[in-house]
C-alpha positions as CSV (number, residue, x, y, z in Angstrom):
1,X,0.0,0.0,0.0
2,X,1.6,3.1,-1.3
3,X,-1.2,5.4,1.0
4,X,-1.4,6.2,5.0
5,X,-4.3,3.4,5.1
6,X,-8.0,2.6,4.5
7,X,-10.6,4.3,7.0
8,X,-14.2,3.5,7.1
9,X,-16.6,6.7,7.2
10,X,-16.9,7.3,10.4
11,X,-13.4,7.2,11.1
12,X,-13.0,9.5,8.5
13,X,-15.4,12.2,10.6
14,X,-13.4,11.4,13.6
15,X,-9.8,12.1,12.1
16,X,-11.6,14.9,10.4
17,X,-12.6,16.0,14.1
18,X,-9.1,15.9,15.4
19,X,-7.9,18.2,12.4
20,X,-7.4,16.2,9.3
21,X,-8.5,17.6,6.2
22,X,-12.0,16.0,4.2
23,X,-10.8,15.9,0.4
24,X,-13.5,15.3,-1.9
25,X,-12.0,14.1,-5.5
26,X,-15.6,13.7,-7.3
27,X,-16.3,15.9,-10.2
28,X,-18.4,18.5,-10.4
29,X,-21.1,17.0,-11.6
30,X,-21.3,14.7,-8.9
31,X,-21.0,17.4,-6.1
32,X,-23.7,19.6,-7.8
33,X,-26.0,16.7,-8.7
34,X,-25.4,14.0,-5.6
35,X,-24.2,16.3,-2.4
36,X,-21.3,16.5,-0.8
37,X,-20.1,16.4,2.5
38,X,-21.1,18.2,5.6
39,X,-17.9,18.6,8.0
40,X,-19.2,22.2,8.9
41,X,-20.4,20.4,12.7
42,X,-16.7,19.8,13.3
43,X,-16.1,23.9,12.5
44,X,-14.0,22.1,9.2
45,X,-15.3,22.5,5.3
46,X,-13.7,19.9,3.0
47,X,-12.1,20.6,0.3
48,X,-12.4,19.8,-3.6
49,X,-10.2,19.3,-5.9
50,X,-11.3,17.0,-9.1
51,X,-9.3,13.5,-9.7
52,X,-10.6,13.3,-13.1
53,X,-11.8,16.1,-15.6
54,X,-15.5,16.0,-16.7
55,X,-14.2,14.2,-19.6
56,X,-12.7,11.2,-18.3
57,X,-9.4,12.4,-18.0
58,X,-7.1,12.2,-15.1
59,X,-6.7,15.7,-13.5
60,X,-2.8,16.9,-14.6
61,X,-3.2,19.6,-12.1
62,X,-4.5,17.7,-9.4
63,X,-1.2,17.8,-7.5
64,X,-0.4,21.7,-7.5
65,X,-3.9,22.0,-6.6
66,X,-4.0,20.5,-3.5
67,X,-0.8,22.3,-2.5
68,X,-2.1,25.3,-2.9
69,X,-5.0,24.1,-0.8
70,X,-3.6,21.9,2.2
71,X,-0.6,22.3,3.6
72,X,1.8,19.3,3.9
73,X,1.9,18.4,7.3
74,X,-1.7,18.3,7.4
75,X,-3.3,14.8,7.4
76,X,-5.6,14.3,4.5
77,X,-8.8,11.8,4.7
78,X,-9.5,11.6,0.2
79,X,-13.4,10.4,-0.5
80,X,-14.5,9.9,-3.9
81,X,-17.8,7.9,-5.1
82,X,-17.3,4.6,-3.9
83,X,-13.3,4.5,-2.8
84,X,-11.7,3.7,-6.2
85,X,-10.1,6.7,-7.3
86,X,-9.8,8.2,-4.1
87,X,-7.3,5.1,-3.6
88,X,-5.3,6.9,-6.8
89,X,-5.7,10.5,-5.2
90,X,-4.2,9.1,-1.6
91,X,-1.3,7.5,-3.6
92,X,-0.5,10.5,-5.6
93,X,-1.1,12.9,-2.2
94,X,1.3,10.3,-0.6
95,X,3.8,10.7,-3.0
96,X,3.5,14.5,-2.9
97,X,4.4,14.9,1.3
98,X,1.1,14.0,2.4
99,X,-0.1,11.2,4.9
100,X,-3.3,10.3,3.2
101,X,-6.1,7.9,3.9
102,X,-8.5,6.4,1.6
103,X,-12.2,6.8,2.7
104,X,-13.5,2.9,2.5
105,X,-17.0,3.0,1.1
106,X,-16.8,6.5,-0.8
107,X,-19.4,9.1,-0.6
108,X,-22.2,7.2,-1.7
109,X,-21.1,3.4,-1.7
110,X,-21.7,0.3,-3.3
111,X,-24.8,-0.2,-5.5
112,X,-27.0,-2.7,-4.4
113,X,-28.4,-5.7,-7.2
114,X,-30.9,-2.8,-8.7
115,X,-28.3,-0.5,-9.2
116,X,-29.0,1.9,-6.6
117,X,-26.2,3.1,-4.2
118,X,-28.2,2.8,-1.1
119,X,-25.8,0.1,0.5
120,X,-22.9,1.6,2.6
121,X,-21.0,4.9,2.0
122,X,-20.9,8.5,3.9
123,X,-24.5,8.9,3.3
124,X,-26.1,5.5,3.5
125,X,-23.8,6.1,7.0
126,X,-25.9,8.8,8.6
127,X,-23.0,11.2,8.6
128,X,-24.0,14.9,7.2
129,X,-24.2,15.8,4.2
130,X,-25.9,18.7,1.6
């Protein structure tokens, strides 16, 4: 494993509680159209930086962007849709200085046999979201 570790949602709100930072690597279609995380209880607000474009394509700035977001030394919990390419974005944060954790289950989770993502995942979890 080239990342910190894999954390399950609600470990992700508690490291988020003791002052790591919620990075959400959807797109923005996905945080306009599905929600996105509500860390404002924990006086936090996650931030979000794109792992892949709109199109498909792997974010080339995704990097820079995150420096100029997060410092370093802070500890980074990365969500994505179901904890795929936040896996990607923990390894890349990793290699960049960070200590980064995968969010198991992603922001919505796995899709049950109708296709629906009702199964696990930050909102199937009860933890806030918008």
């Amino acid at each position: 494993m080239s990342y910190a570790g894999d954390v399950a949602p609600a470990q992700a709100w508690a490291k988020v509680a003791a002052g790591a930072v919620l990075v959400d690597v959807r797109t923005d279609g996905e945080w306009a159209h599905i929600g996105v995380p509500d860390v404002s209880a924990l006086d936090a607000e996650p931030v979000f930086i794109q792992w892949n474009l709109a199109s498909g394509e792997p974010n080339p700035a995704f990097v820079s962007e995150l420096r100029a977001a997060v410092p370093t030394d802070r500890e980074l919990v990365v969500l994505c849709r179901s904890g795929a390419r936040s896996v990607a974005a923990a390894e890349a944060a990793t290699a960049a200085g960070y200590t980064a954790f995968n969010v198991l289950e992603g922001f919505e989770g796995m899709a049950d046999g109708y296709g629906d993502r009702v199964v696990n995942g930050w909102k199937n979890r009860s933890l806030p979201w918008k």
